[in-house]
Each structure stands twice: as structure tokens, then as C-alpha cells.
C-alpha positions in Angstrom: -4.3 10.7 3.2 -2.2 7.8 4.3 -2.8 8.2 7.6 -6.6 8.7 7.5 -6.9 5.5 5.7 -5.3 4.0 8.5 -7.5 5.0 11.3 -10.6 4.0 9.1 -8.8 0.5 9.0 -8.1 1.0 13.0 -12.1 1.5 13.6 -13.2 -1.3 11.7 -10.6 -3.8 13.3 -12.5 -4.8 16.3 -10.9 -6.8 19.3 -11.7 -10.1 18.1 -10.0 -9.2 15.0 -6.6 -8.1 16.9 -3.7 -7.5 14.8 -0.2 -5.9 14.9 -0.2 -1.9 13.8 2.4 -3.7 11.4 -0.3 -6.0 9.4 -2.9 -3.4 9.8 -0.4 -1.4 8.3 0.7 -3.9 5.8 -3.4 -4.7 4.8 -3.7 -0.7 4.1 -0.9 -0.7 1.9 -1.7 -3.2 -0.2 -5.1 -1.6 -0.5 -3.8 1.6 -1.3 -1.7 -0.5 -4.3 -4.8 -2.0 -5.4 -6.3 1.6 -6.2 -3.4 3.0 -7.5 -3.0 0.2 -9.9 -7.2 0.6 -11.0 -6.5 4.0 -11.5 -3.3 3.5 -14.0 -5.2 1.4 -16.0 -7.9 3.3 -16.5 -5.8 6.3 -17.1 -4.0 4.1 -19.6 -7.0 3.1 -21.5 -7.9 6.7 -22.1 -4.3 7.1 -23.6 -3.0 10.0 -22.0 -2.3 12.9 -24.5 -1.9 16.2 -22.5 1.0 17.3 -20.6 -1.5 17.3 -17.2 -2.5 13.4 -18.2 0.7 12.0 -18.7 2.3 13.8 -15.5 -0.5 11.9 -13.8 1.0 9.1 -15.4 4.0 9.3 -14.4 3.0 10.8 -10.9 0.7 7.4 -10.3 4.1 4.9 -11.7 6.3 6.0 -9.0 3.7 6.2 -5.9 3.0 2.7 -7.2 6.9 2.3 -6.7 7.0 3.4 -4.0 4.0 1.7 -2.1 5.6 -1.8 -3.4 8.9 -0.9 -1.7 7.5 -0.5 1.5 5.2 -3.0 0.8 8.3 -5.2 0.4 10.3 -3.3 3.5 7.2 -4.3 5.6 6.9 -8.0 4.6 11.1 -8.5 4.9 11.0 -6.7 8.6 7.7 -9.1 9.5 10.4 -12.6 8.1 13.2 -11.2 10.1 11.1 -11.2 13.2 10.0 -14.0 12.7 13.0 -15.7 12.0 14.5 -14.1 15.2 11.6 -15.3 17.2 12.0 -18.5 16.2 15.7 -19.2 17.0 15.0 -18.0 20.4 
């Protein structure tokens, strides 16, 4: 699914709107941790009581977890290059 959100972010980037496969990348992320954060809370609000809901749960905590790390992965490569770029 990752990937298909990707390409739909590719065709609506047009060439005025040029950016790095790394920011388009980082944009979609983001997004992706916008949605998965919706859907938490509303799955919160409904106070989980099956075994199926709370797996869901815990399911949804950890790909949040794991979209912020490479959230965070993204945004430190992005300073480093910059940081080399500019002592060059």
C-alpha cells in the first residue's frame, strides 16, 4: 500500500512542483501518520473490548512507531546532507 500511495503523490507532483523522491517521500509519510493517528483515536473512542479490537490496537501503535522512526530517519539523512553541502 505504501508504494501505491507514492505513485498517486508522484502524479499529482507536476514539474513546476519538482521535488526530491526524498521529500515526496517524506510528505507521504507524514500523511500516512496523519491517518494512522485518525484511525487510533477513533478506535480509542469506541474502547476496544474484543480480542480482534484491541489487536488492532496494538497493530495501529507500532505502525505508528514505526512511520515516526522513519519519519525521523528521513528528516536526520535530509540535515546531514545538508550540513555536508554546506561545508563544501
Amino acid at each position: 500500500m505504501g508504494m501505491w500511495a507514492l505513485f498517486l503523490v508522484l502524479a499529482l507532483v507536476g514539474p513546476a512542483q519538482a521535488q526530491s523522491m526524498t521529500e515526496i517521500f517524506l510528505e507521504s509519510e507524514r500523511a500516512r501518520l496523519v491517518t494512522l493517528r485518525q484511525e487510533l483515536t477513533a478506535l480509542v473512542k469506541q474502547e476496544p473490548q474484543s480480542d480482534e479490537e484491541l489487536t488492532r490496537l496494538i497493530r495501529l501503535r507500532l505502525e505508528i512507531r514505526r512511520v515516526e522512526g522513519r519519519i525521523k530517519a528521513i528528516e536526520q539523512g535530509i540535515k546531514e546532507r545538508e550540513q555536508e553541502q554546506q561545508q563544501q
